[in-house]
C-alpha positions in Angstrom: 106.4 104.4 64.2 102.7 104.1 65.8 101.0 101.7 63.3 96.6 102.3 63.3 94.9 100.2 61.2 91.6 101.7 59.8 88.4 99.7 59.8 85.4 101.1 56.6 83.8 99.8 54.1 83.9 103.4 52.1 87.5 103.3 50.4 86.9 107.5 50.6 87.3 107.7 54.5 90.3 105.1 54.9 92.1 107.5 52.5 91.3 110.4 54.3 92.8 109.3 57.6 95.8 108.2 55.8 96.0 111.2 54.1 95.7 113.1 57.7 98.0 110.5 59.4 101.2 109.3 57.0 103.0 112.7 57.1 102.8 112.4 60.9 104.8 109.4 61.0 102.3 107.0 61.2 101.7 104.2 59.8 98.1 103.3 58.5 96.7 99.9 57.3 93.4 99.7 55.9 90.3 97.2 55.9 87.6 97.4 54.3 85.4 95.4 56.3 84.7 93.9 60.1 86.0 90.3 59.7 89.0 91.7 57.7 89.3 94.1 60.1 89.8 91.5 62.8 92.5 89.0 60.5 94.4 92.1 60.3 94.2 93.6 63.9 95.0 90.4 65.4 97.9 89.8 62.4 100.2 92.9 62.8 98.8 93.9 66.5 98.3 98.1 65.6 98.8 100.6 68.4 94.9 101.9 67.5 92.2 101.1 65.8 89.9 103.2 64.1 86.6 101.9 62.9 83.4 102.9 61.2 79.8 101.3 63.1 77.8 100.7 60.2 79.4 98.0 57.9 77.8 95.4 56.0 79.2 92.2 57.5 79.5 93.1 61.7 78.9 96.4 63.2 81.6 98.3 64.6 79.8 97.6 67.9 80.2 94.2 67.5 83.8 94.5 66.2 85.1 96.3 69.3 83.1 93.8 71.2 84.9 91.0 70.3 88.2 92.6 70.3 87.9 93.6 74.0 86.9 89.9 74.5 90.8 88.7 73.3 93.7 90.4 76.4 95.8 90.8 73.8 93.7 94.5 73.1 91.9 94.7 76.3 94.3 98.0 76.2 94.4 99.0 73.1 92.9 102.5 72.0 89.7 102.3 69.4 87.8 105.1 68.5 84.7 105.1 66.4 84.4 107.2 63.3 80.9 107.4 62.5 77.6 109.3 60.9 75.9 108.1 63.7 76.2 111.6 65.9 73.1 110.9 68.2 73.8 110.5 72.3 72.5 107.4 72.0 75.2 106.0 69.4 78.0 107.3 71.9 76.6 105.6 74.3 76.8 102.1 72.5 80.1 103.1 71.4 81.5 103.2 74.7 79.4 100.5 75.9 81.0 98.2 73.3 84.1 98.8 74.7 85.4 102.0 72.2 87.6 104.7 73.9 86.5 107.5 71.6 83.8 108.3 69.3 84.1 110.8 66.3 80.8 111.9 63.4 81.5 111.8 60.0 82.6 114.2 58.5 85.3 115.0 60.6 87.7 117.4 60.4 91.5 116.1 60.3 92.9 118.6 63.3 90.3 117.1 65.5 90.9 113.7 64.7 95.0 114.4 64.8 94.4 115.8 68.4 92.0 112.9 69.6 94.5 109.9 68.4 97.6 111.8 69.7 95.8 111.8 72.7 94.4 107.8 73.2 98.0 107.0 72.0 99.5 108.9 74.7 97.3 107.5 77.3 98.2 104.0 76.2 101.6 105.0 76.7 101.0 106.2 80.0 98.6 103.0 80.3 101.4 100.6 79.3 104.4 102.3 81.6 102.0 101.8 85.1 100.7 98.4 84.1 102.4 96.4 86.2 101.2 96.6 89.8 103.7 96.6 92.8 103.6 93.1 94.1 104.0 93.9 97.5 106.6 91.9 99.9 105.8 88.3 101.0 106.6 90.1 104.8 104.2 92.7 104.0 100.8 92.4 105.3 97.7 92.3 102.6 95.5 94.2 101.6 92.8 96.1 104.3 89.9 95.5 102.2 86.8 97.9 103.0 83.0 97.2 102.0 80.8 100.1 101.0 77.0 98.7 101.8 73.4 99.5 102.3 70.1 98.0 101.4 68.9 100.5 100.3 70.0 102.0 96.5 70.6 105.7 95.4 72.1 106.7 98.4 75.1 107.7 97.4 77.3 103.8 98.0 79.0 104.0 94.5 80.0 107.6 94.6 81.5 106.8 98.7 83.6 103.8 97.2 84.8 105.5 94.3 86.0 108.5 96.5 87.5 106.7 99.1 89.4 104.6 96.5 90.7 107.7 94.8 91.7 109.2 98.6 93.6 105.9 100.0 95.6 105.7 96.7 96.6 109.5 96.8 97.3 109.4 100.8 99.8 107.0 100.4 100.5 106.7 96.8 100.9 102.6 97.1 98.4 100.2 95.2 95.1 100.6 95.7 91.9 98.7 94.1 88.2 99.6 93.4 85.8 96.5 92.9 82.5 97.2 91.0 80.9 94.2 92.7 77.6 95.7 91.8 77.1 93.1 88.9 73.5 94.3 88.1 74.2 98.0 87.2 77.9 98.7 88.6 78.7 102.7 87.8 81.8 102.3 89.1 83.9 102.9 85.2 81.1 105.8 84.6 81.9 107.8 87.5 85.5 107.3 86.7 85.0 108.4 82.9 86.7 104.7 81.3 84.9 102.8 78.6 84.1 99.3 79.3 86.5 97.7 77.5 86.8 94.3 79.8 84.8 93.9 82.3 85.0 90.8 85.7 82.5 88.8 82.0 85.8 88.8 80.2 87.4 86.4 82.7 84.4 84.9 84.3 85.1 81.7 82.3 87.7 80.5 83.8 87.7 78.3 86.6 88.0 79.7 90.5 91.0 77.0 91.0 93.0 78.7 87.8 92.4 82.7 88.8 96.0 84.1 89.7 96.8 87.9 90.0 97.9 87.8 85.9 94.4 87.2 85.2 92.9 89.8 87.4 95.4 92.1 85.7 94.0 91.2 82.3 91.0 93.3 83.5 92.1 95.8 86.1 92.0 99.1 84.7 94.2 102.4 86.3 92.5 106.0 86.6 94.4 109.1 86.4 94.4 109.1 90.2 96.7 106.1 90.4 93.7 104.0 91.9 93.4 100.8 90.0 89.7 98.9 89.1 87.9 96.2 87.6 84.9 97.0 86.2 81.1 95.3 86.5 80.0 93.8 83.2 78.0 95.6 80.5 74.8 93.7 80.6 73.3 92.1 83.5 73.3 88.8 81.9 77.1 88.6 81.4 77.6 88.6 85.3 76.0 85.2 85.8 78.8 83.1 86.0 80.3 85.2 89.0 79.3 83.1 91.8 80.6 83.3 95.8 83.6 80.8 95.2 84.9 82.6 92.1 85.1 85.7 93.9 86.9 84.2 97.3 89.4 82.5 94.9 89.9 86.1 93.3 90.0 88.3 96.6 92.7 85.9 97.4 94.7 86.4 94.5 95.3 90.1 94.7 95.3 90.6 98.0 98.4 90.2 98.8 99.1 92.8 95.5 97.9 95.9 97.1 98.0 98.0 99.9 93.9 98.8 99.9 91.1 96.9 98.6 87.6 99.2 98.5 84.2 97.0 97.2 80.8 98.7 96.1 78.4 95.6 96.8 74.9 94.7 95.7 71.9 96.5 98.0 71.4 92.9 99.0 72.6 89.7 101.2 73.3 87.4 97.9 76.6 85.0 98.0 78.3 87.7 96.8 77.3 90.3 98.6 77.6 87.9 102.2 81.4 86.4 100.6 82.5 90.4 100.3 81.0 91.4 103.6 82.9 87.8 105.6 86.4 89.0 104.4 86.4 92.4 104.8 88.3 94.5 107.7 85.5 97.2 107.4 82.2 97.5 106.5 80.8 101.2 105.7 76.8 100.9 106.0 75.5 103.3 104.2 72.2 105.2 105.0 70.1 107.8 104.4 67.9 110.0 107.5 64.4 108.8 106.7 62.6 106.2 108.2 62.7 103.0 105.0 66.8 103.6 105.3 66.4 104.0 108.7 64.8 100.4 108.8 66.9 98.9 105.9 70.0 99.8 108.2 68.1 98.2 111.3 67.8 94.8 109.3 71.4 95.0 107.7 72.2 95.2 111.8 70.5 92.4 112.4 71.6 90.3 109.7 75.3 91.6 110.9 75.3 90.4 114.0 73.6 86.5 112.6 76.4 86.5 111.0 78.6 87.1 113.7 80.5 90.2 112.3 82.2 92.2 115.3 80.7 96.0 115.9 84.0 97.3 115.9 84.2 95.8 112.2 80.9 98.3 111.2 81.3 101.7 110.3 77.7 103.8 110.0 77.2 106.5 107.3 75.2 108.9 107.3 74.4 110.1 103.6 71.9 113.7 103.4 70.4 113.1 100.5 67.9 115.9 101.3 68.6 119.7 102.3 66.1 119.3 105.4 63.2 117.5 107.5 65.4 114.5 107.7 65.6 112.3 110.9 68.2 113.5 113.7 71.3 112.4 113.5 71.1 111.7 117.6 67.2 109.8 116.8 68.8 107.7 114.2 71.9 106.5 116.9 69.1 106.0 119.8 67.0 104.1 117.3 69.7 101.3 116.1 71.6 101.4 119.3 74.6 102.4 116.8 76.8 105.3 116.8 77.2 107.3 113.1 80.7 107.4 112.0 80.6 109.7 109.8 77.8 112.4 108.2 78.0 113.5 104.3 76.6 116.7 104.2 73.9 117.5 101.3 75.6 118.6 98.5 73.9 117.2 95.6 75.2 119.6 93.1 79.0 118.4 93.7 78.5 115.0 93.3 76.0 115.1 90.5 78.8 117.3 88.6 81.7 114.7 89.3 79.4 111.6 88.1 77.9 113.2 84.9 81.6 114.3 84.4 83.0 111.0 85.3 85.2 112.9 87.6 85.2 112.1 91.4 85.3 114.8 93.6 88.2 114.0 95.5 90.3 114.0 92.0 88.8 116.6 90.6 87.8 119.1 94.0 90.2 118.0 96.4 90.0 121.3 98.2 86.1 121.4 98.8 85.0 120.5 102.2 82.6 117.3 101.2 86.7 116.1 99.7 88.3 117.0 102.7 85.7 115.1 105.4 86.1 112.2 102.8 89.8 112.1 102.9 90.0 112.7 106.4 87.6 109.5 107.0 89.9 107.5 104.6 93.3 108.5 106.3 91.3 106.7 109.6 90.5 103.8 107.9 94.1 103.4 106.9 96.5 100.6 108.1 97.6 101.9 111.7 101.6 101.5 110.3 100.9 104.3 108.0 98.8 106.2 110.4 101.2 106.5 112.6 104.7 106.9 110.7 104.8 109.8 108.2 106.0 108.8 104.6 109.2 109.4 103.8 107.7 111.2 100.2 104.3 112.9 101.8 102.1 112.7 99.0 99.8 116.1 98.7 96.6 114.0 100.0 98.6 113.9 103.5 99.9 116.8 103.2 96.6 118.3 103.4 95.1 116.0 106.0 98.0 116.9 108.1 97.6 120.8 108.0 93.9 119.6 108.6 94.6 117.9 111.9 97.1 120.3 113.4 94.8 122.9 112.7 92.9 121.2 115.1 94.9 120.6 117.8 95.4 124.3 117.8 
């Protein structure tokens, strides 16, 4: 029996829900306040919580805050019930961590439907929790960096996509890194609240990280791809410092098959620690002369630090539907060839981010999807490039039919 445990200081609205709930075979325990609310949540452990924002003691907000804080419901669903209805208020409700947000009054289908739903997700959740620690014979991780100097070019989106692609090529454990500690959109564009975040664990000392406590955090999308989030406010990443993040990167390595980061526009510590250990850097730019020259001194600083070429990918990213540098200029000018060239299709991409659904997952069958998948199959390990999988996944499927098609 699925036990929720409703959070409100009006007696009228926990009565409701347990008039809406009881006869579905649930079971519904009431607070009437924040800090009882908490005694009881972490006393009998419920399977959700629902929770009004505006209560006299601590706010919802900070409720779910604190809640998120403790591993022990880092998973569990919450939804706010609230008569805050403005944008604004859902936005602080999944900012604080909350999987759901419904305005009083509600209407008892709806809110049926919506914890049916978070409870069957935490189902799902629970059943593919536990990543595939790959053999001790198995090689690591191939961990790719997304970079550029320059911001709004499109990095987040590339990572995202190409994390969502390499886990449904080869349907074996693959993880996103929101590295970008400032303002990471990597859990926006993949539609999850930020319910813990690399500030949850950021405490603990870079000698006492293991692969359980990355777990604490990692979060799984529908896709199969598995990511840790950046933290909510800028000021929470300030503990995350270059050794931290080696002893991390070290610790799950060896758990997946793929490792895609989206780092700072920068050259901090951990920017420069991401860009050492990685297999492959993607440098991201756009065809106009600043990106042009922010690609030019990311070159530069590349080769100071001794990366090899072979190790640098260039990306061409049309953010513009014309008058944009040659693609032939921009080689001649950086003495670098482009890898690969994103066509301008702003309306596809700003569709999948305000719908929190990358393109690849949601569009896998549009042409931007397929020259992103096709660029992720050839930044795959060579032993699954060259041996076909014994269960071909439909991501190969279609890269297959691509390539043959052109052999024709």
């Amino acid at each position: 029996m699925p036990t929720i445990l409703t959070i409100d200081d009006e007696p009228l609205y926990s009565r409701l829900i347990s008039i809406a709930l009881e006869p579905l075979g649930y079971q519904v325990d009431i607070a009437v306040n924040g800090k009882r609310g908490l005694e009881l949540a972490r006393q009998i452990q419920p399977d959700l919580i629902i929770t009004d924002v505006m209560m006299p003691d601590i706010t919802g907000y900070e409720l779910i805050r604190q809640l998120r804080r403790d591993p022990a419901f880092a998973h569990t669903p919450i939804l706010t019930l609230t008569s805050q209805s403005d944008l604004q208020d859902k936005i602080k409700s999944f900012e604080a961590g909350a999987d759901d947000h419904v305005t009083k009054p509600f209407e008892v289908e709806e809110l049926i439907v919506r914890v049916a739903a978070l409870l069957r997700r935490a189902e799902a959740a629970r059943a593919s929790e536990k990543v595939v620690v790959a053999p001790q014979e198995k090689e690591a991780a191939q961990l790719i960096a997304v970079h550029s100097l320059r911001g709004g070019i499109g990095c987040s989106s590339l990572a995202v996509n190409l994390g969502v692609s390499l886990a449904g090529l080869w349907g074996t454990p693959t993880l996103l890194l929101d590295l970008v500690l400032m303002a990471g959109q990597v859990a926006l564009m993949l539609n999850f609240p930020l319910k813990r975040t690399w500030a949850d664990i950021t405490h603990i000392e870079a000698s006492e990280l293991d692969a359980e406590v990355v777990r604490s955090v990692t979060n799984r999308h529908d896709s199969g791809t598995y990511f840790v989030s950046a933290p909510t406010y800028p000021s929470e990443s300030e503990a995350l410092k270059a050794d931290w993040l080696n002893a991390l990167l070290k610790a799950v390595r060896p758990q997946y098959d793929y490792i895609v980061t989206d780092i700072p526009h920068d050259f901090s510590d951990i920017t420069i620690q991401a860009l050492d250990v990685a297999d492959v850097i993607l440098l991201l730019m756009a065809p106009e002369m600043s990106s042009v020259r922010a690609a030019a001194a990311a070159l530069d600083t590349y080769s100071k630090l001794d990366y090899p070429t072979d190790k640098i990918k260039l990306v061409l990213s049309n953010t513009f539907p014309r008058l944009g540098i040659p693609r032939e200029k921009i080689e001649a000018a950086l003495s670098f060839p482009i890898t690969l060239a994103i066509p301008f299709v702003p309306d596809r991409f700003v569709e999948a981010i305000n719908k929190g659904q990358p393109i690849l997952f949601s569009q896998p069958e549009e042409s931007v999807s397929a020259l992103i998948e096709d660029f992720a199959f050839l930044l795959s390990k060579e032993r699954h490039k060259k041996t076909r999988p014994a269960q071909p996944t439909a991501g190969w499927k279609r890269v297959y039919k691509r390539f043959s098609q052109r052999r024709k």
